[in-house]
BALOBA-1460 file (C-alpha; in Angstrom, 3 decimals):
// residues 283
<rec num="1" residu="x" x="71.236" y="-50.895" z="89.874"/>
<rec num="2" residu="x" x="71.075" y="-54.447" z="87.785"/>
<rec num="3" residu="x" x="68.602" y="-55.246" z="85.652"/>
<rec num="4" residu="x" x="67.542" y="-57.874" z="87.843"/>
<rec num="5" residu="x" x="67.037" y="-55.342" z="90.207"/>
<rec num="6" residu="x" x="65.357" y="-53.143" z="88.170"/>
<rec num="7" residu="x" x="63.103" y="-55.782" z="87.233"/>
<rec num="8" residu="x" x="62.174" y="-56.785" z="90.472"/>
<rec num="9" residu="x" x="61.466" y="-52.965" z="91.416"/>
<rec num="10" residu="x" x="58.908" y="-52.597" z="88.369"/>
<rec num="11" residu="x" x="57.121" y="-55.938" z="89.382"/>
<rec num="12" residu="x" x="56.696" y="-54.851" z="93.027"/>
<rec num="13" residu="x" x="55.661" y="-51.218" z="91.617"/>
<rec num="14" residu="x" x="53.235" y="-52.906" z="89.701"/>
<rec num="15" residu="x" x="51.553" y="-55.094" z="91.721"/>
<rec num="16" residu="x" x="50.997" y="-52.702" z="94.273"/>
<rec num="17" residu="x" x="49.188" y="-50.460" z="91.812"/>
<rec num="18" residu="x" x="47.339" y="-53.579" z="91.139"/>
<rec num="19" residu="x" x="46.371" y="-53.923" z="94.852"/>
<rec num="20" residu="x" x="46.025" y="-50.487" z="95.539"/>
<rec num="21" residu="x" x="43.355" y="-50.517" z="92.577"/>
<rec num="22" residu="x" x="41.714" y="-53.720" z="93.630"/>
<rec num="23" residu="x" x="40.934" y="-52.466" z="96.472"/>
<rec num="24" residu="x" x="37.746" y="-52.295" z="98.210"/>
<rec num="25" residu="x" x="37.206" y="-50.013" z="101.235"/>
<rec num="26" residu="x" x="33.840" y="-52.104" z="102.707"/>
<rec num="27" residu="x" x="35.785" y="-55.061" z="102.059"/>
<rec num="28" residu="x" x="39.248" y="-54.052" z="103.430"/>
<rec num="29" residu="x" x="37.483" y="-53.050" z="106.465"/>
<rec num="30" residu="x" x="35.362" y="-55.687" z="107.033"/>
<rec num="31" residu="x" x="38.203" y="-57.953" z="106.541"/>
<rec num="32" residu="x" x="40.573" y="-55.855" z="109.130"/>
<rec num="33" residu="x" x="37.922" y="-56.409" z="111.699"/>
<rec num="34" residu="x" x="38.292" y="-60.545" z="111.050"/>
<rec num="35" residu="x" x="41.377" y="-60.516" z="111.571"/>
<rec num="36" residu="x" x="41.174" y="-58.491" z="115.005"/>
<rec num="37" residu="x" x="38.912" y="-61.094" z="115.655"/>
<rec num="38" residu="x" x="40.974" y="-63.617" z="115.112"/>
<rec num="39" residu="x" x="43.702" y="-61.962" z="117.379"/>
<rec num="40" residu="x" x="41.413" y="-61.214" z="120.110"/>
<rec num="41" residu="x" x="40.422" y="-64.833" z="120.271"/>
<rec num="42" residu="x" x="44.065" y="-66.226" z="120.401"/>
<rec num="43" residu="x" x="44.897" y="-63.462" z="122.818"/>
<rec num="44" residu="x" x="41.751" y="-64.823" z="125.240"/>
<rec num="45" residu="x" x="43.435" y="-68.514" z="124.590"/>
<rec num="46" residu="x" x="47.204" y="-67.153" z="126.168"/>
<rec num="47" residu="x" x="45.749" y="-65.336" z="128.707"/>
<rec num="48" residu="x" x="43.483" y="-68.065" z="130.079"/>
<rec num="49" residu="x" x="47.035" y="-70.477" z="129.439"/>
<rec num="50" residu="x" x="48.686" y="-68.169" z="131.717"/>
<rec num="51" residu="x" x="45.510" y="-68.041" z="133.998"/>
<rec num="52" residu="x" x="46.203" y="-71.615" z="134.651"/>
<rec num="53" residu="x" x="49.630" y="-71.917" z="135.162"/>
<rec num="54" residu="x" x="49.379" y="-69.239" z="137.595"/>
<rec num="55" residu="x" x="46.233" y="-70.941" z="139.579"/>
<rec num="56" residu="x" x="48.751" y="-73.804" z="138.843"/>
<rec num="57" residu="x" x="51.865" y="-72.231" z="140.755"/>
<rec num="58" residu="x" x="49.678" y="-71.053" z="143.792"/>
<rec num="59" residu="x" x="48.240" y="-74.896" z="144.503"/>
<rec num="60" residu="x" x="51.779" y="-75.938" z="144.162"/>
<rec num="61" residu="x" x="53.064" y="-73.330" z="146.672"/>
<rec num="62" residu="x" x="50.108" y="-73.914" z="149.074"/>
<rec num="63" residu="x" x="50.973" y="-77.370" z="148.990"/>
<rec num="64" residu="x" x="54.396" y="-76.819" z="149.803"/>
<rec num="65" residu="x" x="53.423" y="-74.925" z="152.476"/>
<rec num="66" residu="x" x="50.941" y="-77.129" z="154.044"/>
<rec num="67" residu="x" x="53.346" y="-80.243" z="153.894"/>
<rec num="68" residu="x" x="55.804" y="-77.620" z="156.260"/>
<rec num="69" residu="x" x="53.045" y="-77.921" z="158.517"/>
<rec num="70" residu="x" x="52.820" y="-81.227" z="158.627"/>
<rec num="71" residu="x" x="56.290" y="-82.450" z="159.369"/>
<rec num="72" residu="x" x="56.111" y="-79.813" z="161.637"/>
<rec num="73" residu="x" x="53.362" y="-81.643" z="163.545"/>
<rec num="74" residu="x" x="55.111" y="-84.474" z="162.847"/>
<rec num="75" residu="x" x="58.627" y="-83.177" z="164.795"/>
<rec num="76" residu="x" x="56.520" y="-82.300" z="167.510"/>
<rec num="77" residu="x" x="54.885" y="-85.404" z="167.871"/>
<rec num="78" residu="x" x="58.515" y="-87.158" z="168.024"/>
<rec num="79" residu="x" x="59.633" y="-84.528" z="170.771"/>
<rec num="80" residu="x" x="56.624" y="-85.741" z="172.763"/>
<rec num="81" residu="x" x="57.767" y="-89.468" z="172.171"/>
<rec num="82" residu="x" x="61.259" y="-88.615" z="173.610"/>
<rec num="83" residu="x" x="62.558" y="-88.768" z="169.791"/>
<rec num="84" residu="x" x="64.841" y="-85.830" z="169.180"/>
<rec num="85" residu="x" x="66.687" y="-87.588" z="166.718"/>
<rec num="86" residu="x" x="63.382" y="-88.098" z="164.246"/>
<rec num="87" residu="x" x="62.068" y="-84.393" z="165.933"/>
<rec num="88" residu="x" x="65.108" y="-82.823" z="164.115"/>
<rec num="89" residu="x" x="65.039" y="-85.035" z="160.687"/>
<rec num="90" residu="x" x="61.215" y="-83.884" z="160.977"/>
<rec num="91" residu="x" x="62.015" y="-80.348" z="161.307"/>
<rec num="92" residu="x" x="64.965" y="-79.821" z="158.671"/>
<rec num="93" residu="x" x="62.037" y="-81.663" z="156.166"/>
<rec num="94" residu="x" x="59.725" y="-78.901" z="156.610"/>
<rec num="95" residu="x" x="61.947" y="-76.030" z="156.122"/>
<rec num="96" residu="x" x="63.077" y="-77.469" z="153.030"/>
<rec num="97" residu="x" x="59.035" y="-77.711" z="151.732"/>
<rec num="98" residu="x" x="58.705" y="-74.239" z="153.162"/>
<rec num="99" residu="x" x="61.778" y="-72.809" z="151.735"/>
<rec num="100" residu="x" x="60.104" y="-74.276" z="148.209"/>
<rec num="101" residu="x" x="56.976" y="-72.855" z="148.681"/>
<rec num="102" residu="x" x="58.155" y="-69.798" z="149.643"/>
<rec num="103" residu="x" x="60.075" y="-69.649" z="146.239"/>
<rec num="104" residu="x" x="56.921" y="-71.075" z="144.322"/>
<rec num="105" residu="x" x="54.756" y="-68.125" z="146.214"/>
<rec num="106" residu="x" x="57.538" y="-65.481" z="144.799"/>
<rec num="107" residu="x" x="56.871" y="-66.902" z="141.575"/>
<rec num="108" residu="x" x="53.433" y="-66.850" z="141.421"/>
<rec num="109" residu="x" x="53.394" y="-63.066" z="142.621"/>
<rec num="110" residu="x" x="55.546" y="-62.237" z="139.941"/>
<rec num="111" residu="x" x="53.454" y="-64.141" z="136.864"/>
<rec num="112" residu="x" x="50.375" y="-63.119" z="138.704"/>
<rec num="113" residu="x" x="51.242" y="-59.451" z="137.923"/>
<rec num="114" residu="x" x="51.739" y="-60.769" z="133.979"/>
<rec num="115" residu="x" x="48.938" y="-62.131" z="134.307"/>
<rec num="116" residu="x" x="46.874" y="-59.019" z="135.188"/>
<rec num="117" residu="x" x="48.718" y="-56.865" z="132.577"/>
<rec num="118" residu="x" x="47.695" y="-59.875" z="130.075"/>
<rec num="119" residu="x" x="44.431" y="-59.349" z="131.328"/>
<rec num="120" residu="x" x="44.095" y="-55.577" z="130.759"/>
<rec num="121" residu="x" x="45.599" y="-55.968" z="127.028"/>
<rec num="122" residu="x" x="42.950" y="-58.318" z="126.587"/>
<rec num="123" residu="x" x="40.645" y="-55.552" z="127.458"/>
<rec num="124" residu="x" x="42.071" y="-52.819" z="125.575"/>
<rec num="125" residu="x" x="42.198" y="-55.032" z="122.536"/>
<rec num="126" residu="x" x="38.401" y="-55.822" z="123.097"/>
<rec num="127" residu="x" x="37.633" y="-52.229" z="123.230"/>
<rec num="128" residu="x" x="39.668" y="-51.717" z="120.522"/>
<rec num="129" residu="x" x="38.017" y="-53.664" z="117.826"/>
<rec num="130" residu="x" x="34.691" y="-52.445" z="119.452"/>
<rec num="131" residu="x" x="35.695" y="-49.053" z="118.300"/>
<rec num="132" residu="x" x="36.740" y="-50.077" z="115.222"/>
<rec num="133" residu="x" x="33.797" y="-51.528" z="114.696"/>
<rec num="134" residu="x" x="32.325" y="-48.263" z="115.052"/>
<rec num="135" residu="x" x="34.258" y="-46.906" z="113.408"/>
<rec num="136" residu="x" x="33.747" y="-48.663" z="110.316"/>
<rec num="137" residu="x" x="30.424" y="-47.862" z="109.718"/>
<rec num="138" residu="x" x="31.047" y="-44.293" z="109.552"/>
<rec num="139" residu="x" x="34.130" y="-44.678" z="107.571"/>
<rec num="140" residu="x" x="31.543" y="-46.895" z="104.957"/>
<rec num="141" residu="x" x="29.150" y="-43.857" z="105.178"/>
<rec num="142" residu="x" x="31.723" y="-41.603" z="104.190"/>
<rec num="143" residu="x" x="33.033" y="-43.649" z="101.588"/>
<rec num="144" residu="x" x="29.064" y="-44.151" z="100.332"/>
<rec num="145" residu="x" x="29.120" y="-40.610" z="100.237"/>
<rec num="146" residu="x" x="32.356" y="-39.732" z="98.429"/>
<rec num="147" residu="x" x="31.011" y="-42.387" z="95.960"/>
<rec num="148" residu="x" x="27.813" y="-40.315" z="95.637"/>
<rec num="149" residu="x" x="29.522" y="-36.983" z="94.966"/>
<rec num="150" residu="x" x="31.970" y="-38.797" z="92.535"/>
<rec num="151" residu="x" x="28.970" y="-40.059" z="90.700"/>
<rec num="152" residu="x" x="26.810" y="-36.034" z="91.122"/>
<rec num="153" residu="x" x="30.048" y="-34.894" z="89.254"/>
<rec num="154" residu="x" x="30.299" y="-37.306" z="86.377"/>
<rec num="155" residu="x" x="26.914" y="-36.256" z="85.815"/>
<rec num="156" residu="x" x="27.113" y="-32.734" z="86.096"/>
<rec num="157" residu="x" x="29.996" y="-33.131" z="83.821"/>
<rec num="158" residu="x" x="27.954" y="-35.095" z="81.564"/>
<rec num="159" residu="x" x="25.397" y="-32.300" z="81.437"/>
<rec num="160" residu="x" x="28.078" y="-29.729" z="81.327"/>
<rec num="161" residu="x" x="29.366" y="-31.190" z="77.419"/>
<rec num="162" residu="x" x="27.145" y="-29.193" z="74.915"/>
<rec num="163" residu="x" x="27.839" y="-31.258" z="71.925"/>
<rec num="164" residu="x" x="24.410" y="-33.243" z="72.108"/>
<rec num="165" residu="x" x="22.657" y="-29.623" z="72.419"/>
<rec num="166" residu="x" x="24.977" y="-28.169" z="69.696"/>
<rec num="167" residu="x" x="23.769" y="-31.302" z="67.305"/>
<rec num="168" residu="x" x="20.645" y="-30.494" z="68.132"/>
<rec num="169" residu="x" x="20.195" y="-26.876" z="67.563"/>
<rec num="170" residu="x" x="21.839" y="-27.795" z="64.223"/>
<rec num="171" residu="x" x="19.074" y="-30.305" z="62.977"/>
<rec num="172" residu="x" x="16.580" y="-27.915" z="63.849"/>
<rec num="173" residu="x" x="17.959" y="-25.192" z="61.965"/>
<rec num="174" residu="x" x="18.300" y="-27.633" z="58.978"/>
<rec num="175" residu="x" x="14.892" y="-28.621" z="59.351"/>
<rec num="176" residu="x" x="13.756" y="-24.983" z="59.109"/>
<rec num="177" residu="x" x="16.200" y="-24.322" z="56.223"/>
<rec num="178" residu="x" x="14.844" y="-26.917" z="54.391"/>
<rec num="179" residu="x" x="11.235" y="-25.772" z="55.471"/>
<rec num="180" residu="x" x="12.454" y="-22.321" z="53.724"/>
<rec num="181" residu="x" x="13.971" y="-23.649" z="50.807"/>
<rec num="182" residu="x" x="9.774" y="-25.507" z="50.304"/>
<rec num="183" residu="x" x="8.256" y="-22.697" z="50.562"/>
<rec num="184" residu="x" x="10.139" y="-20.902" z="48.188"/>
<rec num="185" residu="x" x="10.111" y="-23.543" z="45.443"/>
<rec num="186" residu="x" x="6.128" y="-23.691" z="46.074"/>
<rec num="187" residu="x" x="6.007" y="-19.861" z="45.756"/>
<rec num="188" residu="x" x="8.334" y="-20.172" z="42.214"/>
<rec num="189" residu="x" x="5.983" y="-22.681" z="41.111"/>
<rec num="190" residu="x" x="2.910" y="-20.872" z="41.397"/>
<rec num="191" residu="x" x="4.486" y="-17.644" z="39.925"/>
<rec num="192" residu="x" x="5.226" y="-20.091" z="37.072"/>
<rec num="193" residu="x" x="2.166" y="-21.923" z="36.394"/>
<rec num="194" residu="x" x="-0.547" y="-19.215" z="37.325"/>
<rec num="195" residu="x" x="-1.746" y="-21.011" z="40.228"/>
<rec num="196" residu="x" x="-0.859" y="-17.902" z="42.240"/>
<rec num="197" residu="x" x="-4.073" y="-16.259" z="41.511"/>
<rec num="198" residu="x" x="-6.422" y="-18.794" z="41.971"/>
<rec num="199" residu="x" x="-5.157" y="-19.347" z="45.166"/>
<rec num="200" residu="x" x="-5.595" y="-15.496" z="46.018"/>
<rec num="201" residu="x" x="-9.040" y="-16.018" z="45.198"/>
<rec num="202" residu="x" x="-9.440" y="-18.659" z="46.936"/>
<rec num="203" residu="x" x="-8.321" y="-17.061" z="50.095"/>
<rec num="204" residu="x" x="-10.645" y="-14.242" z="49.443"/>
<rec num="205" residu="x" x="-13.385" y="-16.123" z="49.179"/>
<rec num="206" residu="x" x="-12.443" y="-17.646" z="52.622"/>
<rec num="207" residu="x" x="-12.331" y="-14.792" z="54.294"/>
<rec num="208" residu="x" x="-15.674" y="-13.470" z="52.668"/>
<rec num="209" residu="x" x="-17.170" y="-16.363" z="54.014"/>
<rec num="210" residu="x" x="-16.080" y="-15.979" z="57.247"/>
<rec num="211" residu="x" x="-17.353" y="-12.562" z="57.516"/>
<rec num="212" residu="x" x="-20.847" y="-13.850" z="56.290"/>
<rec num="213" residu="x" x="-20.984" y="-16.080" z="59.333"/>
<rec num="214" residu="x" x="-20.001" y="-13.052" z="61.517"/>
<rec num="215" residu="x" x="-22.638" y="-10.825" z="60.288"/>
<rec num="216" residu="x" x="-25.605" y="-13.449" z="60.211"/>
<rec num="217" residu="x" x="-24.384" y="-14.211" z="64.084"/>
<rec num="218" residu="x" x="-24.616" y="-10.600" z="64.581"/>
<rec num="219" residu="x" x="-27.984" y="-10.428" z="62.992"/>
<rec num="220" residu="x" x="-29.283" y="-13.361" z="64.840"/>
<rec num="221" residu="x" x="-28.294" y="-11.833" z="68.454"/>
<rec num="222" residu="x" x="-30.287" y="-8.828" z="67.303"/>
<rec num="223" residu="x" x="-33.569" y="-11.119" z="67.062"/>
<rec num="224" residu="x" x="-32.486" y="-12.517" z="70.432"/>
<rec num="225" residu="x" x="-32.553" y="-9.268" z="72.101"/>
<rec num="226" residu="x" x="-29.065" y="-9.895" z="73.149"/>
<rec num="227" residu="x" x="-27.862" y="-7.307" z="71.133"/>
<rec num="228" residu="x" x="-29.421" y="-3.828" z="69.808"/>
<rec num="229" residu="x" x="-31.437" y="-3.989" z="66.149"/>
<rec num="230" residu="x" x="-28.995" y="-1.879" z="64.075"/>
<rec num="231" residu="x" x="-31.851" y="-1.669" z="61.448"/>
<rec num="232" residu="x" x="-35.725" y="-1.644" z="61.485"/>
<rec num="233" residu="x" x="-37.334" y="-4.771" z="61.323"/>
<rec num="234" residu="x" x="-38.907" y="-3.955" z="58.381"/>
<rec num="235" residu="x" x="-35.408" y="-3.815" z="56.804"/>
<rec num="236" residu="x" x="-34.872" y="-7.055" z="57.753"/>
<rec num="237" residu="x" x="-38.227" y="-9.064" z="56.224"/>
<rec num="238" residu="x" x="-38.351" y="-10.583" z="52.717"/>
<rec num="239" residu="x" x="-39.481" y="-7.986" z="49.829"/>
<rec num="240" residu="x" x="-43.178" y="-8.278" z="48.808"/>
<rec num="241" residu="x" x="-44.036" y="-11.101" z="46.421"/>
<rec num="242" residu="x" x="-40.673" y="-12.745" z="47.167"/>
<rec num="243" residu="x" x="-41.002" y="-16.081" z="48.301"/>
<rec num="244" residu="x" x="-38.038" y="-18.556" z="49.966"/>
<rec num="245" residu="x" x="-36.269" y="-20.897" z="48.388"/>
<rec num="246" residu="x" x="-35.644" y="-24.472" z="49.465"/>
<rec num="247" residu="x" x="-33.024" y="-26.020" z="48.146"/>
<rec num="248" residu="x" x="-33.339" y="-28.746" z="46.269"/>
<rec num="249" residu="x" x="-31.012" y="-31.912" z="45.767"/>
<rec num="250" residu="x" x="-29.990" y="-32.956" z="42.273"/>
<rec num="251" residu="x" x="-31.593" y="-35.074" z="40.097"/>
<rec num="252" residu="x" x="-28.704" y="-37.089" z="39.640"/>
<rec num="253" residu="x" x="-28.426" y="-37.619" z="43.695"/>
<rec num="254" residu="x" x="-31.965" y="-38.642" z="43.693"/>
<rec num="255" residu="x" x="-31.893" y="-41.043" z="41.579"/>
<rec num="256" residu="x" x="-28.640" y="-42.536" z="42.532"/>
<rec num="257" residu="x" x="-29.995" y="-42.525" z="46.053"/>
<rec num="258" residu="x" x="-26.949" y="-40.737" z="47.173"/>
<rec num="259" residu="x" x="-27.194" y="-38.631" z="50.667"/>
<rec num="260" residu="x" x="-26.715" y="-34.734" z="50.491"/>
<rec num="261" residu="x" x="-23.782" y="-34.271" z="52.325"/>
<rec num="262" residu="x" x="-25.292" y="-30.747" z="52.967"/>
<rec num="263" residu="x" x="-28.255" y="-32.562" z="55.054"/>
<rec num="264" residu="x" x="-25.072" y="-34.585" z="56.717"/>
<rec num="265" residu="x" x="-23.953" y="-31.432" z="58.079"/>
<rec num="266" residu="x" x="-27.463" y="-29.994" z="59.476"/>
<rec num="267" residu="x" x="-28.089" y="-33.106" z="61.089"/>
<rec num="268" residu="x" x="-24.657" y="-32.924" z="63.221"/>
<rec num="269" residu="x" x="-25.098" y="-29.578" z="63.680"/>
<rec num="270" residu="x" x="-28.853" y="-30.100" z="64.905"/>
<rec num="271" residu="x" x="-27.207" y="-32.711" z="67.226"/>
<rec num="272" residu="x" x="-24.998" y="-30.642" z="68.791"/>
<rec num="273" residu="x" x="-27.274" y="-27.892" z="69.077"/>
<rec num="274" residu="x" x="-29.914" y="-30.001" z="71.237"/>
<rec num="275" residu="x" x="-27.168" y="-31.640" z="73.548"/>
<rec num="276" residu="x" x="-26.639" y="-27.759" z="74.571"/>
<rec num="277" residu="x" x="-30.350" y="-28.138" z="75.760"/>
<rec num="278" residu="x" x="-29.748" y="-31.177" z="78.286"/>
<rec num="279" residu="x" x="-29.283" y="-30.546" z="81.993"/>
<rec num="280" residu="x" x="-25.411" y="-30.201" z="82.938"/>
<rec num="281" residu="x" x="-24.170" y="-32.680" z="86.089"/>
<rec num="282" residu="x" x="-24.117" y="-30.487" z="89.293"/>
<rec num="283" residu="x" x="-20.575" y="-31.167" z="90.097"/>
């Protein structure tokens, strides 16, 4: 093979890959069904040609046939005038016009049978680009389909690749490495400064003062009657000559004019207390 050959065979190769990748199923269909169309409408413009020269063939042979007739007449009008000689000339005129017709009848027959097989190709093809035309749709609903499913897989493919969840679970355990790694240095640090104790105190206290609030709930359901007195009353009341304390703001508040923050409290508390007291909507 030359390489001008050669050449040619790699420049057809790839402009039929080109094509082949250009290619658009709705479109190639679509444009299929134009063309049939188009060959359907120049097959309607022979068939009505040959519609008319057969309509065109059977005038001609009918006329043929009807001049016959008429030198026919004609001879025997001359026979009745005693005129064999124009009777004859009369007679050998119409066989030659029915001799012609008779060959323009044979000819018609034969392109009127053309004519009728043009006709039924006509009709095929019509039926054929009908069903094509039906056929296209569901080939475009298949190929909206196989589109569908090509994209379903890209996705699950997509959602198949664990590298973004890999990342992920990566950066989380760095964050809780590094939360570790805190923690620890915090721990060092108050180990190293002292700090640890106070804070153990501090905790202590927080959890003494929680029990507090438990055990003066407790002690308040008991005066409610909601719960049984786990003492006697007497227990419970304020030893003789003792008298209550109210406590007082400092003198340094007072005179600043600053507001207790402890009276703050009460009065939020007192607020919430006395909304419990207000009718709920009936829902």
């Amino acid at each position: 093979m030359g390489i001008f050959d050669r050449l040619s065979t790699l420049i057809k190769s790839n402009l039929n890959d080109l094509i082949s990748t250009a290619e658009n199923p709705e479109k190639m269909l679509n444009q299929i069904i134009v063309d049939m169309r188009n060959q359907l409408a120049k097959a309607k413009q022979q068939v009505a040609a040959a519609i008319a020269d057969e309509k065109r063939l059977k005038d001609q042979a009918d006329s043929e046939f009807k001049l016959a007739d008429d030198w026919e007449k004609r001879a025997m009008l001359a026979v009745q005038e005693g005129r064999d000689d124009l009777a004859k000339q009369a007679l050998l005129r119409g066989q030659e016009h029915l001799e012609h017709g008779q060959q323009l009848a044979t000819t018609w027959e034969q392109h009127r049978s053309e004519t009728e097989k043009l006709k039924q190709s006509l009709r095929d093809l019509n039926d054929k680009i009908e069903e094509a035309k039906r056929k296209k749709n569901l080939l475009l609903a298949r190929q909206r389909r196989a589109e569908a499913q090509a994209r379903i897989s890209q996705t699950m493919s997509g959602l198949s690749d664990n590298s973004a969840f890999d990342a992920f679970a990566r950066m989380e355990e760095k964050i809780t490495t590094n939360e570790r790694q805190l923690q620890a240095a915090q721990e060092i640090d108050e180990e190293m400064s002292g700090d640890r104790l106070a804070s153990q105190f501090k905790q202590l206290e927080r959890s003494s003062g929680g029990a507090t609030a438990d055990s003066q709930l407790l002690q308040l359901k008991q005066r409610m009657g909601m719960l049984p007195s786990a003492a006697p009353a007497a227990s419970r009341q304020l030893a003789a000559g003792a008298t209550e304390v109210t406590p007082v703001a400092a003198p340094a508040q007072l005179a600043a004019g600053v507001p207790d923050a402890t009276k703050t409290v009460d009065v939020d508390l007192i607020a919430e207390i006395e909304g419990l007291r207000e009718p709920k909507p009936r829902s």
